[in-house]
Structures are given as structure tokens and as C-alpha cells.
KOLBA-356677 format. One record per atom (N, C-alpha, C): residue in three letters; x, y, z. Coordinates in pm, whole numbers, padded with zeros to 5 digits, always signed. Example, Ala and Ser with C-alpha at 12.3 -4.5 7.8 and 13.67 -1.06 7.14 Angstrom:
BEGIN
Ala+01319-00569+00780;Ala+01230-00450+00780;Ala+01320-00330+00780;Ser+01285-00225+00708;Ser+01367-00106+00714;Ser+01290+00003+00787;
# end
This chain:
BEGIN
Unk-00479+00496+01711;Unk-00545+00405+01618;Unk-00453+00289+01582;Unk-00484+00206+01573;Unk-00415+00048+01493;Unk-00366+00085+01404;Unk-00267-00002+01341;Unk-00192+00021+01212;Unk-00241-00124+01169;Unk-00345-00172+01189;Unk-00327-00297+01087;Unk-00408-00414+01210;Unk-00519-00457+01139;Unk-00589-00552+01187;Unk-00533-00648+01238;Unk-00614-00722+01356;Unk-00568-00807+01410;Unk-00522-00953+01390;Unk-00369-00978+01399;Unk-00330-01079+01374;Unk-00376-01226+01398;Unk-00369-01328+01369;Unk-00422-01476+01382;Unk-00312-01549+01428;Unk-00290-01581+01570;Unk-00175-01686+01594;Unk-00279-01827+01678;Unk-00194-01927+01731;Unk-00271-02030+01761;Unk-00310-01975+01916;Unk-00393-01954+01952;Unk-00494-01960+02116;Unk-00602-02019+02105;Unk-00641-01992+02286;Unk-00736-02054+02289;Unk-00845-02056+02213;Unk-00908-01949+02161;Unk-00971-01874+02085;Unk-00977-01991+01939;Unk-00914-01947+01881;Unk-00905-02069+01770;Unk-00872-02213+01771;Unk-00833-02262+01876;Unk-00815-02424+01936;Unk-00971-02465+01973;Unk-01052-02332+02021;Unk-01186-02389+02058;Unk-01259-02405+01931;Unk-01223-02305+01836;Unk-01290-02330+01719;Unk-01249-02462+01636;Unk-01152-02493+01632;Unk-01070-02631+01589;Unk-01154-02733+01669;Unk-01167-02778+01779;Unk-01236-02863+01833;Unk-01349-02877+01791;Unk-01439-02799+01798;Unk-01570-02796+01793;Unk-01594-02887+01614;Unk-01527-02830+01510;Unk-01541-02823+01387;Unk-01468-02992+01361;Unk-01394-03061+01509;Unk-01318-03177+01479;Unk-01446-03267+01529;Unk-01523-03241+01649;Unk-01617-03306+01722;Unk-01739-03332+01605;Unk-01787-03217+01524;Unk-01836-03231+01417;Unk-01846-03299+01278;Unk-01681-03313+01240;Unk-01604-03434+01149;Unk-01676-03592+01183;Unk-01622-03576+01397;Unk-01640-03729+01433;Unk-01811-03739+01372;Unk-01888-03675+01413;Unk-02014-03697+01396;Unk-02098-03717+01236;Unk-01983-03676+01170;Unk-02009-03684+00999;Unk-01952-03853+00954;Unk-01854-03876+01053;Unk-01798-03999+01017;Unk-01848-04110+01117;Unk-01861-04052+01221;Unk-01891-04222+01294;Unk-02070-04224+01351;Unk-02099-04085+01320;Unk-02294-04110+01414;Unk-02267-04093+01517;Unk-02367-04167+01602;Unk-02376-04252+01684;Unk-02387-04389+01674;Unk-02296-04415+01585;Unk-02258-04579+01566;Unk-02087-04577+01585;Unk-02039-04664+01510;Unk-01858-04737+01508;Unk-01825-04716+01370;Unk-01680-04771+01409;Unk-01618-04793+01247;Unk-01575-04902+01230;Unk-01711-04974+01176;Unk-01754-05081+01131;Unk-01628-05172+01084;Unk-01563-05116+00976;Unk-01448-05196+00905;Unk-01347-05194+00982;Unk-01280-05138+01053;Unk-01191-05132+01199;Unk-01200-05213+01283;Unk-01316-05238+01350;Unk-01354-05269+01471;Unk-01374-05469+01422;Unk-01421-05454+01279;Unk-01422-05528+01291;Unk-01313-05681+01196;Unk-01180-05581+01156;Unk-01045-05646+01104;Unk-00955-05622+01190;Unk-00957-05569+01297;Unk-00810-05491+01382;Unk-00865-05531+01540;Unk-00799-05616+01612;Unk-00787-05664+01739;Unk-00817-05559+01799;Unk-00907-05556+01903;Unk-00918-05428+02051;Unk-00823-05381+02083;Unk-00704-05488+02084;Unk-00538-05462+02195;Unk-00419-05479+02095;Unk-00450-05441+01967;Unk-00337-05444+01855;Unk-00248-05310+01861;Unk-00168-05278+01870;Unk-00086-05158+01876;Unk-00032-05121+01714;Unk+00049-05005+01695;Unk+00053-04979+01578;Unk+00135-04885+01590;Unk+00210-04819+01479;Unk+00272-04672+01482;Unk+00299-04655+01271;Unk+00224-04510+01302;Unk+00217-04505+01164;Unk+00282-04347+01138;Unk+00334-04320+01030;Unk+00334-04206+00998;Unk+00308-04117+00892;Unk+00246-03954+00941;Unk+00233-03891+00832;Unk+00300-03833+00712;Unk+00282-03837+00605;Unk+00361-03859+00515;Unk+00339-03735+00408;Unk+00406-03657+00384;Unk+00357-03531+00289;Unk+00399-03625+00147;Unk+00252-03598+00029;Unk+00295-03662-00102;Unk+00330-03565-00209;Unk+00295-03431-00175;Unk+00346-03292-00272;Unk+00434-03162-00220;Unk+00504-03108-00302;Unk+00597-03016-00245;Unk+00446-02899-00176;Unk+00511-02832-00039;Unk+00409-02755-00029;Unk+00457-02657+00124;Unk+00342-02559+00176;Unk+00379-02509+00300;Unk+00314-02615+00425;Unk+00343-02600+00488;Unk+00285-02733+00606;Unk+00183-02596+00718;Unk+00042-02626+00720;Unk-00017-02585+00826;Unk-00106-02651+00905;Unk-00126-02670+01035;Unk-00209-02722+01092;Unk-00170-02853+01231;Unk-00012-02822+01209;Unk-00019-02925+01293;Unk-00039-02914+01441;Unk-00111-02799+01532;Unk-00177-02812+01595;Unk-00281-02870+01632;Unk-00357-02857+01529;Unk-00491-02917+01481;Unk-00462-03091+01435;Unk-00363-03168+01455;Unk-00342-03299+01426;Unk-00354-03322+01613;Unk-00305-03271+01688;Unk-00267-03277+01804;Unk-00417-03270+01850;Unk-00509-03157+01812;Unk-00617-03131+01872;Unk-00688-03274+01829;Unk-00698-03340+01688;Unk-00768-03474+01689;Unk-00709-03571+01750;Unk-00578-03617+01765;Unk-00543-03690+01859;Unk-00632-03652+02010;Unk-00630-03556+02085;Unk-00707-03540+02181;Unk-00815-03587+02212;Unk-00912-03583+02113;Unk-01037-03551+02084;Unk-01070-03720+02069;Unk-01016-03780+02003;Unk-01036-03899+01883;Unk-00985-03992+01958;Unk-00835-03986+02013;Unk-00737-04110+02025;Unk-00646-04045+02161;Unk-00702-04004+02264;Unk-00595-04021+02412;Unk-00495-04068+02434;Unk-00520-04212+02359;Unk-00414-04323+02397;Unk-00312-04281+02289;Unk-00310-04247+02203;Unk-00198-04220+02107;Unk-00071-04141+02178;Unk+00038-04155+02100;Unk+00126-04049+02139;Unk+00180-03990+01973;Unk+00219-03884+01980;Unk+00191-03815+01875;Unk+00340-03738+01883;Unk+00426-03783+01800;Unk+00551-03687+01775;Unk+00551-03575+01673;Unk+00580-03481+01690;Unk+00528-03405+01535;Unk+00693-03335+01515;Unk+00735-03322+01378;Unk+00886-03317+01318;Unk+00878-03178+01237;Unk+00775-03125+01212;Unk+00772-03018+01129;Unk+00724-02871+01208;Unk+00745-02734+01185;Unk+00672-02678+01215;Unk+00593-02614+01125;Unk+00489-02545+01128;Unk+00366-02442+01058;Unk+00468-02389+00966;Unk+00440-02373+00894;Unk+00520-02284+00797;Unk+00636-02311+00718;Unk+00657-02424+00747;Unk+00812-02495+00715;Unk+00759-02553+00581;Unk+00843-02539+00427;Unk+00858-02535+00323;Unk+00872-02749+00317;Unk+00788-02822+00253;Unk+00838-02982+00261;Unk+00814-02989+00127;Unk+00889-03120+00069;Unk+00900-03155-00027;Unk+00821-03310-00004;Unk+00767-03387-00136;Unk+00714-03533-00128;Unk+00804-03637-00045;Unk+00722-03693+00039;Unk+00781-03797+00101;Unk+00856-03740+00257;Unk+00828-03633+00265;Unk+00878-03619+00454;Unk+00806-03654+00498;Unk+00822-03705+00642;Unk+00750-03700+00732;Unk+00731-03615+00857;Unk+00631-03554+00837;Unk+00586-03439+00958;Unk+00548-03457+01081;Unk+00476-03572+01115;Unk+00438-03620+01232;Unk+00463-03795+01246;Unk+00426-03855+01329;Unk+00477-04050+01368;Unk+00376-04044+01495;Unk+00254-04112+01466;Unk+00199-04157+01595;Unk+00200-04277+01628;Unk+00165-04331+01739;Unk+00172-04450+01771;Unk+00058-04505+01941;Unk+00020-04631+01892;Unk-00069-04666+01961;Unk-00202-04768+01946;Unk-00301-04741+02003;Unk-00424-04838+01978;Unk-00422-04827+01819;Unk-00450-04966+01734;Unk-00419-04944+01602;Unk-00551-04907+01544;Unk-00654-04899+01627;Unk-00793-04891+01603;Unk-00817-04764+01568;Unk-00715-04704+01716;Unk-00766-04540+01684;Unk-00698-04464+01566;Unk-00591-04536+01582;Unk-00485-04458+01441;Unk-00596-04463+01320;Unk-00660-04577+01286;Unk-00739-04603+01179;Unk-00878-04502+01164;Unk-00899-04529+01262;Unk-01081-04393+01293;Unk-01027-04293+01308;Unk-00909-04263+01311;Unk-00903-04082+01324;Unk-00813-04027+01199;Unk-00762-04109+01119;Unk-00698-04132+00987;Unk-00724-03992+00909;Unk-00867-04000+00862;Unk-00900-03936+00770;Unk-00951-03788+00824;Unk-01007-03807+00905;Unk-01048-03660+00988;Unk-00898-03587+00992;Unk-00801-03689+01035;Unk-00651-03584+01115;Unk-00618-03535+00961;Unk-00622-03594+00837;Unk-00558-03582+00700;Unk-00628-03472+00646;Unk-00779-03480+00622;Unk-00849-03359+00565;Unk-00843-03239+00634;Unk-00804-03216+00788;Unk-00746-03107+00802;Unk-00606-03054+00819;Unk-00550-03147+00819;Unk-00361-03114+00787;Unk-00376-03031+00624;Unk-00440-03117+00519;Unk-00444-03118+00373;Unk-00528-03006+00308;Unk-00667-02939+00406;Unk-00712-02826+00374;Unk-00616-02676+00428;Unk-00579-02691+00527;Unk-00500-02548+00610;Unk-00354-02569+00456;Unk-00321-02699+00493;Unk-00141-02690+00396;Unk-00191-02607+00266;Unk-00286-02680+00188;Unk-00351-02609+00067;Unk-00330-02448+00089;Unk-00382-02369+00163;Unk-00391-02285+00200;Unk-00281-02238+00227;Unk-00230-02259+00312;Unk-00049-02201+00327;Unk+00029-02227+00229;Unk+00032-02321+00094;Unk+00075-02345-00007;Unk+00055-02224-00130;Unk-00093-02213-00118;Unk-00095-02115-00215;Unk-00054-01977-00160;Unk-00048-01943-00072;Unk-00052-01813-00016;Unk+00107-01774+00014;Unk+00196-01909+00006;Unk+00302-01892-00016;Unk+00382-01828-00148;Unk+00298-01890-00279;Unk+00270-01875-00374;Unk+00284-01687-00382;Unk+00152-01650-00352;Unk+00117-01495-00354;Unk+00270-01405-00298;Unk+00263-01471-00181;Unk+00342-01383-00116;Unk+00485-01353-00185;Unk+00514-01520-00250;Unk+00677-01450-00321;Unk+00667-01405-00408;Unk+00581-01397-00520;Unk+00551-01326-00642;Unk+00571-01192-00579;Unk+00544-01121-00479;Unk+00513-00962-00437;Unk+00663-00944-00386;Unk+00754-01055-00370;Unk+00843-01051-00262;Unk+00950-00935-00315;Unk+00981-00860-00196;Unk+01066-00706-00300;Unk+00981-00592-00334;Unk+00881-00585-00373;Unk+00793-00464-00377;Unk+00713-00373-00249;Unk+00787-00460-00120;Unk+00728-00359-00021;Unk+00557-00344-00016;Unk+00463-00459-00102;Unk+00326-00479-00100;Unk+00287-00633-00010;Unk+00215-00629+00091;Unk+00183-00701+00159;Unk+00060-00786+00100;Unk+00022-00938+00117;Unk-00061-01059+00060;Unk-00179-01031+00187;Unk-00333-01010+00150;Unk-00385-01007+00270;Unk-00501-01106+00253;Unk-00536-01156+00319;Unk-00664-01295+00328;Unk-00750-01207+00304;Unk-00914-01242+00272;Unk-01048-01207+00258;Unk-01155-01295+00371;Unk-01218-01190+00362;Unk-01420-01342+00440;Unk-01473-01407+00359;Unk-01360-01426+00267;Unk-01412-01568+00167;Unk-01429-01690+00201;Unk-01419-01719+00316;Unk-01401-01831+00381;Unk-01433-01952+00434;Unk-01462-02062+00420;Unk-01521-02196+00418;Unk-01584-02128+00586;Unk-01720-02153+00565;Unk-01825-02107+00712;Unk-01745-02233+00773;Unk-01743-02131+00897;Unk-01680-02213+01037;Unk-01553-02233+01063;Unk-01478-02252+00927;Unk-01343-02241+00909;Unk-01246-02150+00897;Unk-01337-02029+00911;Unk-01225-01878+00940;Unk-01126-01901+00983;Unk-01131-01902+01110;Unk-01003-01847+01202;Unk-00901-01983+01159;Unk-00919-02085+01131;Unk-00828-02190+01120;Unk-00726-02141+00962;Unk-00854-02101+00852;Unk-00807-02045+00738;Unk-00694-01960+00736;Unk-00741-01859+00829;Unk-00664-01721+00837;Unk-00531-01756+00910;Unk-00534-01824+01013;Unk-00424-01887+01022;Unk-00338-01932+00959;Unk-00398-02023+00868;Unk-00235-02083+00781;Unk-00211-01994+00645;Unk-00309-01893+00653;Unk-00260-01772+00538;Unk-00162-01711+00637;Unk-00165-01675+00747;Unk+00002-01608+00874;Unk+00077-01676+00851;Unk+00030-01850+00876;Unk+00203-01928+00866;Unk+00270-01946+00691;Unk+00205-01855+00658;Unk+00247-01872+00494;Unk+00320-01726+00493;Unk+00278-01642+00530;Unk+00377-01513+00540;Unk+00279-01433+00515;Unk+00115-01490+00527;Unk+00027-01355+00434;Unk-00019-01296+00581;Unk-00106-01189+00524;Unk-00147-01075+00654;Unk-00297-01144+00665;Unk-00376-01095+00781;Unk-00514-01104+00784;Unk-00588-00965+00811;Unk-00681-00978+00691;Unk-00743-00844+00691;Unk-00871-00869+00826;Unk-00953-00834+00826;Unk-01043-00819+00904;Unk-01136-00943+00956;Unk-01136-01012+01061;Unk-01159-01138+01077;Unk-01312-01121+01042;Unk-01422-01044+01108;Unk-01562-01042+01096;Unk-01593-00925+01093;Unk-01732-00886+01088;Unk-01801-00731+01081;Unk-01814-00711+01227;Unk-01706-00748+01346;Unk-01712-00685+01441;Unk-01558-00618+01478;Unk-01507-00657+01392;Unk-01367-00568+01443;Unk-01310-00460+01360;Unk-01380-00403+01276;Unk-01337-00279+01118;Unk-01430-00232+01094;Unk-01429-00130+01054;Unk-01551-00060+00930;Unk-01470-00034+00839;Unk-01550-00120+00719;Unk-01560-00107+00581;Unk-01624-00116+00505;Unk-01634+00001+00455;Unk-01760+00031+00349;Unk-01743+00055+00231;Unk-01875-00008+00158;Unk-01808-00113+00111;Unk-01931-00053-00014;Unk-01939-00039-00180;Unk-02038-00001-00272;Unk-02167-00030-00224;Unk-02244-00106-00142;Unk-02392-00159-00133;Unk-02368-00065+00019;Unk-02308-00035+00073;Unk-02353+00036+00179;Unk-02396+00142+00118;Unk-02298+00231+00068;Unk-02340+00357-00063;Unk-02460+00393-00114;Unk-02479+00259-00209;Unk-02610+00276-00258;Unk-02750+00231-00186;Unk-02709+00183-00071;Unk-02877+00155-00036;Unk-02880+00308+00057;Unk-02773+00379+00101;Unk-02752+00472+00184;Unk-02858+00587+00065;Unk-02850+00533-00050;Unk-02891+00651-00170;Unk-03013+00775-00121;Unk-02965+00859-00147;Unk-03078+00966-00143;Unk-03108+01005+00021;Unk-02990+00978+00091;Unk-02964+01026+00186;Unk-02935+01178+00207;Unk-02919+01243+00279;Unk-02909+01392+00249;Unk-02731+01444+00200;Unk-02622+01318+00237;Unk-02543+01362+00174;Unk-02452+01200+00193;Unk-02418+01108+00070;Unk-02424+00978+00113;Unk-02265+00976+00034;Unk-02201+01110+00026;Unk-02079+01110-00057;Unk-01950+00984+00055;Unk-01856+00951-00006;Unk-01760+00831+00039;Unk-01708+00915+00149;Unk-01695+01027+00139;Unk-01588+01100+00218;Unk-01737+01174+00346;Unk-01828+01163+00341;Unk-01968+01163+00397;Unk-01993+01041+00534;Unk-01962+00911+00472;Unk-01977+00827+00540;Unk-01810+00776+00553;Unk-01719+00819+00538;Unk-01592+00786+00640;Unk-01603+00891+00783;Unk-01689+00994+00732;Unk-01704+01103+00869;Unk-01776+01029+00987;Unk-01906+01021+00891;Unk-02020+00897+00991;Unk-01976+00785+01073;Unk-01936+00713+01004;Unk-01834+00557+01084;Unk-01727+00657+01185;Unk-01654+00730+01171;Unk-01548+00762+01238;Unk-01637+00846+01369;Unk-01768+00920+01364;Unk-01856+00961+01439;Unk-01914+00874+01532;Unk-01923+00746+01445;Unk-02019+00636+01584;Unk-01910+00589+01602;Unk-01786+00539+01562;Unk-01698+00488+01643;Unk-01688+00590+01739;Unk-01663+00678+01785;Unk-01613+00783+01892;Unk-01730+00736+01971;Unk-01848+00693+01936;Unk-01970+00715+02013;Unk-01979+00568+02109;Unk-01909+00456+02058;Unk-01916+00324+02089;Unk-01765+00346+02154;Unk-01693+00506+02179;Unk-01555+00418+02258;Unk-01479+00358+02161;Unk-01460+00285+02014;Unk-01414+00225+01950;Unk-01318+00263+01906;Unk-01187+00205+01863;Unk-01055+00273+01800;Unk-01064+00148+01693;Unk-01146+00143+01626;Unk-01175+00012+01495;Unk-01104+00087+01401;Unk-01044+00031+01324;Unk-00960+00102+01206;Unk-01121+00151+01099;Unk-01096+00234+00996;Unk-01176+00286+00907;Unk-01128+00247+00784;Unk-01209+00136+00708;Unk-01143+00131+00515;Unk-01293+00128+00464;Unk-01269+00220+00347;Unk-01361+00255+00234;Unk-01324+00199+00145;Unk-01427+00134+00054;Unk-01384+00115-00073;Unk-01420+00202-00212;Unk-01342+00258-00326;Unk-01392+00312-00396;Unk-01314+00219-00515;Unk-01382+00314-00611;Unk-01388+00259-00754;Unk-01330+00349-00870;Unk-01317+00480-00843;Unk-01280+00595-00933;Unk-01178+00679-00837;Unk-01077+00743-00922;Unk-01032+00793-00866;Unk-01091+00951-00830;Unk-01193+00990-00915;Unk-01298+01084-00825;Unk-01307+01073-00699;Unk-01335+00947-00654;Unk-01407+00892-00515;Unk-01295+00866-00439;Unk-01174+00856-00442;Unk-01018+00848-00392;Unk-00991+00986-00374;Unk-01028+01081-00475;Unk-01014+01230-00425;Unk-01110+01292-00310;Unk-01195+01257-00325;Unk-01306+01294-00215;Unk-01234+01245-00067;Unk-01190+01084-00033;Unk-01179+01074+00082;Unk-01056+01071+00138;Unk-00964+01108+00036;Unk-00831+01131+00103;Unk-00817+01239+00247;Unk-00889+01324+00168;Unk-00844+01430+00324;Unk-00960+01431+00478;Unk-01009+01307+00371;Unk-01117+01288+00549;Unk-01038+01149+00633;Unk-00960+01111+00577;Unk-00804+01052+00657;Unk-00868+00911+00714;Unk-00933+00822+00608;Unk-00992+00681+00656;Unk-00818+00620+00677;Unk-00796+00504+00729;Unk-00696+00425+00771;Unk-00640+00339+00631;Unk-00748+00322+00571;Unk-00702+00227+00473;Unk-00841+00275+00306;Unk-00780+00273+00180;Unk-00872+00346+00092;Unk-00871+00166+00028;Unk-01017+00112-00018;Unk-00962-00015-00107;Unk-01032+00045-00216;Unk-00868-00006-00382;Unk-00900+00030-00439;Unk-00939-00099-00583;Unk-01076-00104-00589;Unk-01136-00217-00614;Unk-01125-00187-00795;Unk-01096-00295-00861;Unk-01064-00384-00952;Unk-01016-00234-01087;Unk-00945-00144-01023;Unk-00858-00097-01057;Unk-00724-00101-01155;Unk-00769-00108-01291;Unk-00614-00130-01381;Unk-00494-00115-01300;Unk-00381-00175-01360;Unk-00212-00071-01313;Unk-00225+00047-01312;Unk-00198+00078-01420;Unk-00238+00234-01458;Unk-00303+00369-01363;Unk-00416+00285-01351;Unk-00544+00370-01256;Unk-00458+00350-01116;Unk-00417+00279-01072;Unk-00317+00224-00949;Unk-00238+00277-00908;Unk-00158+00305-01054;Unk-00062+00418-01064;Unk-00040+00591-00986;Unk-00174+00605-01087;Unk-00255+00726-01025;Unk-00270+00772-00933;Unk-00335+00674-00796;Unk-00367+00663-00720;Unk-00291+00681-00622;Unk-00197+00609-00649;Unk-00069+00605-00542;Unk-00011+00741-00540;Unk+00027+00822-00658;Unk+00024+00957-00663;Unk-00087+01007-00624;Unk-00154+01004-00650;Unk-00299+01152-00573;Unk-00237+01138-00417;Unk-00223+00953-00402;Unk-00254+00934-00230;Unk-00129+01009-00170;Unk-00031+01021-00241;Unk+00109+01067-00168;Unk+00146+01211-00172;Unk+00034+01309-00212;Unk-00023+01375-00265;Unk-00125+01473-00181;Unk-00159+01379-00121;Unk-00335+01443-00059;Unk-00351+01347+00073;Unk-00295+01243+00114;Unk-00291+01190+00233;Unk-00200+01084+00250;Unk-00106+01101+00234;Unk+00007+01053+00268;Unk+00027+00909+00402;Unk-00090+00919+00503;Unk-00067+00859+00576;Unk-00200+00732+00583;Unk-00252+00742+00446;Unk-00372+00637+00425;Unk-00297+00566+00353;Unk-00327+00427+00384;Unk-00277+00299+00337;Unk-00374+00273+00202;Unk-00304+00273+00116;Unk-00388+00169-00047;Unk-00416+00028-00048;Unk-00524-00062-00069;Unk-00541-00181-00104;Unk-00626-00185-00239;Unk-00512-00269-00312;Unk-00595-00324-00434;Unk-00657-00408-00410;Unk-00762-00424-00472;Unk-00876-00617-00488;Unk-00922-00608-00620;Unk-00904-00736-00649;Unk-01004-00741-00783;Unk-00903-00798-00893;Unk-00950-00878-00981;Unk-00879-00908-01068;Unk-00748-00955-01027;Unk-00703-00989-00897;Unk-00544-01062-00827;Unk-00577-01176-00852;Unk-00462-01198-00912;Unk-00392-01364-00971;Unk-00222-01373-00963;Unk-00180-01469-00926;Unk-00068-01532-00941;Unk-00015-01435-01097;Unk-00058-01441-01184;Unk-00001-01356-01318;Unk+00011-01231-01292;Unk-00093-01130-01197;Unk-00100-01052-01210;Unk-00042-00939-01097;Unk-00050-01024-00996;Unk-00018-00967-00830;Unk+00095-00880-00848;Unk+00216-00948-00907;Unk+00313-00863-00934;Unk+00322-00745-00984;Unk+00296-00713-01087;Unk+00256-00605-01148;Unk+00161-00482-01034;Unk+00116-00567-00957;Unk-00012-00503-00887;Unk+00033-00401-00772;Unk+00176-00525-00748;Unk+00242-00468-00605;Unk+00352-00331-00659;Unk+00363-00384-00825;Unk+00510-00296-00848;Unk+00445-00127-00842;Unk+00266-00117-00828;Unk+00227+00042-00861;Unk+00279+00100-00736;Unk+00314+00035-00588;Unk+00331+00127-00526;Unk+00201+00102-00392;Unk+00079+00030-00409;Unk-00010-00018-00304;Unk+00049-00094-00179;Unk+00011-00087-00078;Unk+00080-00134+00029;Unk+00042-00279+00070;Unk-00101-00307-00001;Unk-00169-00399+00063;Unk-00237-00478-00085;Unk-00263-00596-00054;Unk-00344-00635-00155;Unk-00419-00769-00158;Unk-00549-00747-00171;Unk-00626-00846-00096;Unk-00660-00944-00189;Unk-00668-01070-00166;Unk-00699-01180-00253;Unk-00722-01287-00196;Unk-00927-01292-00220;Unk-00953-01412-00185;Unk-00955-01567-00198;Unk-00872-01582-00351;Unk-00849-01697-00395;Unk-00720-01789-00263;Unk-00688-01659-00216;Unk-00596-01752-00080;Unk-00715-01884+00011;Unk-00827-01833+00020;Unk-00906-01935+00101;Unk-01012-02011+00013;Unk-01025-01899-00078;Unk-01154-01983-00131;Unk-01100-02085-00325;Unk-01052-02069-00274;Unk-00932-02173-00441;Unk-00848-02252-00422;Unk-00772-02244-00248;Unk-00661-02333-00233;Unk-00744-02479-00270;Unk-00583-02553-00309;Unk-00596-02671-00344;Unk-00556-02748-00240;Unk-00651-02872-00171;Unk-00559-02903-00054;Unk-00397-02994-00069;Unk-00340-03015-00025;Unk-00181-03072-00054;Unk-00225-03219+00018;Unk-00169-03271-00048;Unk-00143-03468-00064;Unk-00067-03480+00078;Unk-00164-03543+00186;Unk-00108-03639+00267;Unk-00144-03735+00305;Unk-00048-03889+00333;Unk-00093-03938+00353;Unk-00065-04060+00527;Unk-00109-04154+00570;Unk-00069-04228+00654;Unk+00003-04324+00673;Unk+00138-04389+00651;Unk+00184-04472+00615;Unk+00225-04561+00748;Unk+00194-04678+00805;Unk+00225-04751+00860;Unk+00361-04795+00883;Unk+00422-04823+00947;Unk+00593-04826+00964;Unk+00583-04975+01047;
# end
């Protein structure tokens, strides 16, 4: 079995998703028309070299995805890039220097910025998470909270920030989750430790080695599925205290199931969250709250 869902690095896989979502930008910004104010203040054959400019301290993600709009947008450009993914900048570096048709530098401006400035956001805060936990041996994990379409790019710069990625879609995990439970109701036996048997039954039946996480809510329901040996128990919006608990029953009664807290994680609180002893701890404010980080284009 896996020890831990599948990681997010840059492939093809997510470069195709980057494109597609950049080809889509062009079409939000230019139609099937021009850029009107460009085309028509800036010479056909004017050259240019400008560079990107970080305006807030922050984590840097995405600069693949600057490369992929150069592609896409501006051929003729050449594109130096000075930073890598993950690298810690302060106001006023510069991360990338392109240079070329001054037309294209201008039409691809804002498309290349709103996604340098949404992923950094993202690797900024998640940088955030991760050192608050730093020392407690509790890992920062992303959620499917995630701007539609923008997953895999998301989950990405939560990796180049140091965080984990939990489960990309409902095709690579089972996790079950309270509404599976209750619509399951009045089933002939719909107990947590009931349906970790079930999932672990049709996985065998599909060939599948998908990891198994349940979520419960009581530590009743943490006693029930410890010894039916799911991969991962989440333990949802759970005091310290109750956390506490937990971590004892689990070390206790299954020793080799992983704990995740959710619920109620904040920057104030994470710490505390990681010090009970949980291995994992999920928080969707990594994708769905980041703030994006200040960049801008500065002409040289």
C-alpha cells in the first residue's frame, strides 16, 4: 500500500493543464480581436526588454508557467528567469528579464503576472503554515478547495512551499467522508469501521492499492475503526484536547494509522494542533484564502 498520496511536481501532465487555462486567459483578454492600445502606441518592429519585479516579501511559484505564456503568447521573446519555485524573495528582486517584440511584452503582461501572483500567493501562505508546525513532526496538507481548473497548478506551489498534497481528485483515494454515512443510513450495517471494510473490499475488486481515509468526528467512531486498519483516520474539527486523546487511543489500538486533523486550522491555531501528536493536517485556506503577492513589469 502507499504511504502517502501522490505528489505534484512540474510534467507534462500539469504543463498541459497550464496551457490550456493560459490559451483561455488569451481568449478572456484579446477575443477574437487585438490589443487595441498596443497595437496601436507601440511600432510593429519596436524591441524592448523589461523585467519582472517582485513588490512583496513572499515564496516565488510558477515560474514555469511564465515560460509556458511566453510560448503560447510571445515566441519571439527570450525569457531569462533568476529565481527558482520555492525560493524565499524580498520587494524589489527580480525573478525573470524578458526581452523582445515590445508589443508582445505588453499583450502578455498581465496574463504572465496574474499567474506568477496567484501560485506565489499560494506558496506564500503555505509557507506561512508550514513554519508555524516546523519541529512538531506534523505535516501542512492542501485540500479540493480549489479554484476549478486550477488544481494541479495550486497543488503545486503548495509542494514548492514545503506543504504535502492530499488527494488530487475522487479518482485516486477513498475517503469517506460524514454524507457518505448518512445517506448510506439504514443500511444493514453502515458503522465507520463497516464501510472502511467495504471500500477496502471493492478496492481488491478493481485491482486497486488506493490508500483508505475515513473521516470521523467522536472518538467513539475512532474506536470503532482503528482495528479495521484504514491508512489514514481524519479527525474533523476536533478540540486539542479531543486530539490529545486520540493520538493515545491511536497508539494504542493501531499504531500504524496515520491521524489528520481538519477543521478550525489557522495560522493561530495550527501549532497547537501539530503539538497533540497528529501527523498530518489539512487546511484549505492554503488554496482557497491565499492572497496573491505583488508583481510587477518594469521596463529597463
Amino acid at each position: 500500500m502507499p504511504d502517502d498520496f501522490d505528489q505534484l511536481e512540474w510534467d507534462a501532465v500539469l504543463e498541459n493543464d497550464c496551457r490550456q487555462l493560459i490559451r483561455l486567459a488569451v481568449r478572456e483578454d484579446l477575443g477574437r480581436s487585438q490589443d487595441w492600445t498596443t497595437n496601436a502606441l507601440v511600432p510593429h518592429d519596436a524591441l524592448g526588454s523589461a523585467a519582472v519585479v517582485v513588490r512583496q516579501p513572499g515564496v516565488v511559484a510558477g515560474m514555469p508557467v511564465v515560460q509556458a505564456v511566453v510560448d503560447e503568447m510571445a515566441p519571439s521573446v527570450k525569457l531569462e528567469v533568476f529565481i527558482d519555485d520555492g525560493s524565499q524573495v524580498e520587494p524589489g528582486v527580480t525573478v525573470a528579464q524578458l526581452s523582445g517584440p515590445a508589443r508582445d511584452l505588453l499583450t502578455s503582461e498581465r496574463i504572465m503576472l496574474n499567474f506568477l501572483s496567484r501560485l506565489s500567493g499560494v506558496a506564500t501562505l503555505t509557507a506561512a503554515y508550514v513554519a508555524a508546525c516546523e519541529g512538531t513532526g506534523a505535516a501542512v496538507y492542501d485540500t479540493r478547495k480549489t479554484t476549478p481548473g486550477w488544481r494541479r497548478l495550486e497543488k503545486y506551489a503548495v509542494r514548492q512551499a514545503g506543504g504535502r498534497n492530499h488527494r488530487l481528485g475522487l479518482f485516486d483515494a477513498v475517503l469517506i467522508k460524514d454524507n457518505h454515512l448518512a445517506f448510506a443510513h439504514g443500511e444493514a450495517d453502515t458503522s465507520p469501521g463497516e464501510a472502511v471494510r467495504r471500500a477496502r473490499q471493492f478496492l481488491a475488486q478493481q485491482e486497486s492499492d488506493a490508500m483508505v481515509e475515513i473521516e470521523v468526528d467522536t472518538l467513539e467512531q475512532l474506536q470503532m475503526v482503528l482495528p479495521v486498519g484504514p491508512d489514514v483516520v481524519l479527525l474533523d474539527n476536533m478540540p486539542p484536547e479531543t486530539l490529545c486523546q486520540a493520538v493515545a487511543m491511536r497508539n494504542q489500538l493501531g499504531p500504524q494509522v496515520q491521524l489528520e486533523a481538519s477543521g478550525g486550522v489557522n495560522l493561530d491555531t495550527i501549532r497547537t494542533i501539530a503539538e497533540t501528536g497528529v501527523e498530518r493536517i489539512s487546511v484549505g485556506a492554503l488554496t482557497h484564502s491565499a492572497i496573491s503577492l505583488d508583481f510587477g513589469l518594469d521596463w529597463l
